[in-house]
Backbone as JSON Lines, residues from 0, in Angstrom:
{"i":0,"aa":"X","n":[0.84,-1.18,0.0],"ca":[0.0,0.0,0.0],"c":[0.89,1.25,0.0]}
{"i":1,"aa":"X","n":[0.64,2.12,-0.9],"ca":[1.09,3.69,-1.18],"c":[0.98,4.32,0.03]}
{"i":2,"aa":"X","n":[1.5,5.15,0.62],"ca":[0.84,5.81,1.91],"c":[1.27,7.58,1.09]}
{"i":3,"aa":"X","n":[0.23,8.69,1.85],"ca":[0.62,9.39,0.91],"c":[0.59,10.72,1.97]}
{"i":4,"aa":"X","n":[1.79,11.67,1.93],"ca":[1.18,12.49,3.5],"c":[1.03,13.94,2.7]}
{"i":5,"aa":"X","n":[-0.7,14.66,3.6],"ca":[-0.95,15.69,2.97],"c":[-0.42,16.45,3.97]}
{"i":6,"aa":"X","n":[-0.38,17.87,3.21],"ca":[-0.15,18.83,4.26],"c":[-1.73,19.59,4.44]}
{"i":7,"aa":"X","n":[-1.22,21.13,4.93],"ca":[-2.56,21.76,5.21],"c":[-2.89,21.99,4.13]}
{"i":8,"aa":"X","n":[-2.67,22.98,3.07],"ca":[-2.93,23.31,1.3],"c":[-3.11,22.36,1.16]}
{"i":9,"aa":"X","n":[-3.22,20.72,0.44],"ca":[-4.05,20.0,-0.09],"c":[-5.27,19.64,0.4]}
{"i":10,"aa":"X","n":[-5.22,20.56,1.88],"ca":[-6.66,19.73,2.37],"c":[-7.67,20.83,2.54]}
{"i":11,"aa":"X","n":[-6.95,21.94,2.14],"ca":[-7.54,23.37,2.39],"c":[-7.5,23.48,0.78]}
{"i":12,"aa":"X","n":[-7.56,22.85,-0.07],"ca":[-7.62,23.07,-1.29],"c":[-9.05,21.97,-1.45]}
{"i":13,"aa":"X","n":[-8.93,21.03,-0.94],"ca":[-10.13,20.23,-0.96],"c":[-11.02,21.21,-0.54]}
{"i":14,"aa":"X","n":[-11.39,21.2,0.28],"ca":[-12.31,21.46,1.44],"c":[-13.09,23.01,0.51]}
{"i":15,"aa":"X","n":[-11.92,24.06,0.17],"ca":[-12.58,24.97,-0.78],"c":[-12.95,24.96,-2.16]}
{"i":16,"aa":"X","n":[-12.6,23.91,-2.43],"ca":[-12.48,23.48,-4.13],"c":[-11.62,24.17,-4.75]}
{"i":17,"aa":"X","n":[-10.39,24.37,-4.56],"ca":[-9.8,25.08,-4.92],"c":[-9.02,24.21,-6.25]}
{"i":18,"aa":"X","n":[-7.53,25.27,-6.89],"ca":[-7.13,24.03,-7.49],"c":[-6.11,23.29,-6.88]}
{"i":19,"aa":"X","n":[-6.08,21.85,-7.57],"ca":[-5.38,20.78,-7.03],"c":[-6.58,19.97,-6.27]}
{"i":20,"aa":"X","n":[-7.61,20.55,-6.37],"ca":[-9.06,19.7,-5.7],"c":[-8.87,18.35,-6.41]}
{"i":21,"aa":"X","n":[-8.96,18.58,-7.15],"ca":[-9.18,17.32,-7.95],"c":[-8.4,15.91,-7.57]}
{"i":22,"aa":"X","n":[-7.15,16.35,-7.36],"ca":[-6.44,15.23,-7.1],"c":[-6.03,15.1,-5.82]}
{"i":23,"aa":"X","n":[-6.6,15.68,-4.89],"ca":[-6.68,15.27,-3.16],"c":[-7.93,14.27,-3.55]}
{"i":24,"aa":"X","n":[-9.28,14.48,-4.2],"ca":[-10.45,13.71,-3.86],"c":[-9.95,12.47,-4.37]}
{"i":25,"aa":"X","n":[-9.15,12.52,-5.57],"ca":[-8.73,11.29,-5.83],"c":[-8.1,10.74,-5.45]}
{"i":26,"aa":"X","n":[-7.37,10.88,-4.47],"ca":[-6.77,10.25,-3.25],"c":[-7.74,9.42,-2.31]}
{"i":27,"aa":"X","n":[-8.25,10.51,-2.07],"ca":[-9.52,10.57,-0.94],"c":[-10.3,9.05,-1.46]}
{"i":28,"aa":"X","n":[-10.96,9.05,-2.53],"ca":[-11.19,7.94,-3.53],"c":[-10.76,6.82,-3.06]}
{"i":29,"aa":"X","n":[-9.5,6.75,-3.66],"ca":[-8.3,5.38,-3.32],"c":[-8.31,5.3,-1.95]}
{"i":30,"aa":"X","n":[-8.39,5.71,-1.2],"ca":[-8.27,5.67,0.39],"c":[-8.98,5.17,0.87]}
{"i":31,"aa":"X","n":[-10.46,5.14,0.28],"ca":[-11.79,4.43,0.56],"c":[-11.74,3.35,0.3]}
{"i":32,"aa":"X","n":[-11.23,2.92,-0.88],"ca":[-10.84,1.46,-1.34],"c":[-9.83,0.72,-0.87]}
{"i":33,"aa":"X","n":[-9.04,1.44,-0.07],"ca":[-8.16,0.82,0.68],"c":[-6.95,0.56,-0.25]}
{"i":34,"aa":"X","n":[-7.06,1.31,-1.25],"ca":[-5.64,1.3,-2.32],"c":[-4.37,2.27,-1.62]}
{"i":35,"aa":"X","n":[-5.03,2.93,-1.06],"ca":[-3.64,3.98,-0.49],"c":[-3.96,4.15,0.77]}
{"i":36,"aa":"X","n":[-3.31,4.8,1.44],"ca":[-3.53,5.56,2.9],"c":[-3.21,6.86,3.08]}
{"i":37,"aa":"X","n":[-4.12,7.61,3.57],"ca":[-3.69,9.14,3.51],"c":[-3.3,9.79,5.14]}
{"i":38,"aa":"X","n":[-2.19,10.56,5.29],"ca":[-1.98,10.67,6.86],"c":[-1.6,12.02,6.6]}
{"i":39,"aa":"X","n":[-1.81,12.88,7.73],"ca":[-1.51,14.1,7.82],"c":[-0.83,14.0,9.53]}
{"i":40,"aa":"X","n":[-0.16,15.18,9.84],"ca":[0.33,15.42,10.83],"c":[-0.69,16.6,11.97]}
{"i":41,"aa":"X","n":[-1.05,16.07,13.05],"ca":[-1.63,17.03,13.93],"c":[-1.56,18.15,13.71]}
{"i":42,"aa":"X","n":[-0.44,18.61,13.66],"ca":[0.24,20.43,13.3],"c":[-0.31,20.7,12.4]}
{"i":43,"aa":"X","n":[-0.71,19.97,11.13],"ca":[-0.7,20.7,9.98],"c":[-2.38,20.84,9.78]}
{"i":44,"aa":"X","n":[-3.28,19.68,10.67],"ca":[-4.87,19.76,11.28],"c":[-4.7,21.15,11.8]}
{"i":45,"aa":"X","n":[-3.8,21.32,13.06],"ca":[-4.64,22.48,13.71],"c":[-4.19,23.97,12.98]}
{"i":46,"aa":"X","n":[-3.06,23.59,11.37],"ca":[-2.96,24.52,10.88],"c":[-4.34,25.2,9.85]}
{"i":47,"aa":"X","n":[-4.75,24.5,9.29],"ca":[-6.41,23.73,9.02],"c":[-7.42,24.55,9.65]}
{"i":48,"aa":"X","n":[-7.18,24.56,10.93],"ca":[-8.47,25.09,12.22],"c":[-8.45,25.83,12.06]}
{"i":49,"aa":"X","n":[-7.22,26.45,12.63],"ca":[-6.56,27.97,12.76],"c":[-7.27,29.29,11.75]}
{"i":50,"aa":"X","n":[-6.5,28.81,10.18],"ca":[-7.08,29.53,9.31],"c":[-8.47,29.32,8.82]}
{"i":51,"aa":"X","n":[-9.29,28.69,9.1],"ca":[-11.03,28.82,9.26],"c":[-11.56,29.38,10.11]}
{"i":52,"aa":"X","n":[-10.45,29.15,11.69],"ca":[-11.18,29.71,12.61],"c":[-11.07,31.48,12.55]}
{"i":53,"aa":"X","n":[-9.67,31.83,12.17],"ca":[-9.39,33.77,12.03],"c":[-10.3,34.14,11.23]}
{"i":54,"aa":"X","n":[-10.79,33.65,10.15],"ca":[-11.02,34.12,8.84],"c":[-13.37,34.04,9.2]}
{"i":55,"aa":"X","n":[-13.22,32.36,9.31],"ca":[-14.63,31.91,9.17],"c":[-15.29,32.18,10.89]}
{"i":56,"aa":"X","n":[-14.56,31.95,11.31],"ca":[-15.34,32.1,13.1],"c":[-15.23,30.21,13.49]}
{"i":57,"aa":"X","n":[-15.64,30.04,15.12],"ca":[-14.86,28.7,15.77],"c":[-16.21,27.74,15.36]}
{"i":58,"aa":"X","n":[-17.34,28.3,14.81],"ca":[-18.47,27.46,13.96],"c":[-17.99,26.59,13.13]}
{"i":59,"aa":"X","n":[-17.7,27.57,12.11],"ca":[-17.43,26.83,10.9],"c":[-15.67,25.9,10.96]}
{"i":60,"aa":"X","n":[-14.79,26.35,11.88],"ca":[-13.79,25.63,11.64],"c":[-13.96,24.56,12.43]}
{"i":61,"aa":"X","n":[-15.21,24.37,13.11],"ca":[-15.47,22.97,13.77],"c":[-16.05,21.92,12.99]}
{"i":62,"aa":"X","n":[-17.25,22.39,12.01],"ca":[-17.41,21.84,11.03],"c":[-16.85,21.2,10.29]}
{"i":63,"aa":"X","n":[-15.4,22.14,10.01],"ca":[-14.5,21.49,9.08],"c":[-13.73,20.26,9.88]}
{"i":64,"aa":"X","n":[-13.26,20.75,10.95],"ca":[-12.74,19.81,11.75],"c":[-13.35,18.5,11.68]}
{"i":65,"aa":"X","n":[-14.16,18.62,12.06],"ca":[-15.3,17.3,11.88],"c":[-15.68,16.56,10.98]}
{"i":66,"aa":"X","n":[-15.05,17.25,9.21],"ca":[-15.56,16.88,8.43],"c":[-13.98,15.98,7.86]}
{"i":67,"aa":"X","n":[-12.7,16.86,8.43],"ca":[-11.69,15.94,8.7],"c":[-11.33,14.49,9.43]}
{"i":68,"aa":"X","n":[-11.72,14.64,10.32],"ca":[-11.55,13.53,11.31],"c":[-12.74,12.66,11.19]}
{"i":69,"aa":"X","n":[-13.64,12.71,10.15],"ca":[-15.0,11.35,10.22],"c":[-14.43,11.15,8.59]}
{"i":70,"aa":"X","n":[-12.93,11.15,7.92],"ca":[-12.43,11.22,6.54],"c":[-12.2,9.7,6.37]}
{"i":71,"aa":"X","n":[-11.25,9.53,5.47],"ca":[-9.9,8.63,5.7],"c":[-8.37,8.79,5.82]}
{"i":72,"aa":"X","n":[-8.36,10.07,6.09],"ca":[-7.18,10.5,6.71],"c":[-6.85,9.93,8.3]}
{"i":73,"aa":"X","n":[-5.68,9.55,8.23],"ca":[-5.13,9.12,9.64],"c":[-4.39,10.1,10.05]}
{"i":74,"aa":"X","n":[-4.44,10.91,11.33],"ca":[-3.63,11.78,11.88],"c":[-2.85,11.18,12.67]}
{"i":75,"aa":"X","n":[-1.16,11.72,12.58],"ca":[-0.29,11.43,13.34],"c":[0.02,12.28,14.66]}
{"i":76,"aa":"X","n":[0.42,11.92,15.94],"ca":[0.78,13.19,16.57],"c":[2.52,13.7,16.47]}
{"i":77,"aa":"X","n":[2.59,12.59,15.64],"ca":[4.66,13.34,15.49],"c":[4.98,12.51,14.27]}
{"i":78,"aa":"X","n":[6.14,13.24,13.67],"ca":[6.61,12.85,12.4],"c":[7.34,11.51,12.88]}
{"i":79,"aa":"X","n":[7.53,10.66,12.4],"ca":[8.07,9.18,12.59],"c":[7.91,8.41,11.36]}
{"i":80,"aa":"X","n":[8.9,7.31,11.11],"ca":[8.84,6.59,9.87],"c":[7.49,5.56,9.79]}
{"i":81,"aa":"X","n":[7.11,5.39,9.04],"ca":[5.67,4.66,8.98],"c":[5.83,3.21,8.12]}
């Protein structure tokens, strides 16, 4: 299995549809199928929060939060070989 690590911009590119959308969902995709694995690092989640929460208010970056963590992304709490 591929393992594949996002940062915050690919997931903040998802999440707004921004570009490069396209090929996070298709990740996202494969991840469901259990073809790949997608992992992000804690830091780069609460980098995620952060800028929804300054911008959108602690509503909506909970939302998002939530809409992260019920994903198939696996969060790490520290960088380590996998």
């Amino acid at each position: 299995m591929v393992n594949y690590v996002l940062d915050a911009c690919a997931v903040i590119a998802l999440l707004n549809r921004e570009v490069g959308a396209e090929k996070v969902l298709e990740l996202y995709k494969k991840a469901a199928d259990k073809t790949v694995k997608l992992i992000m690092n804690k830091v780069n989640l609460l980098e995620v929060y952060y800028g929804y929460f300054k911008v959108d208010g602690e509503e909506f970056a909970e939302q998002q939060l939530s809409l992260i963590r019920n994903s198939e992304l696996k969060l790490l709490m520290s960088c380590r070989t996998i």
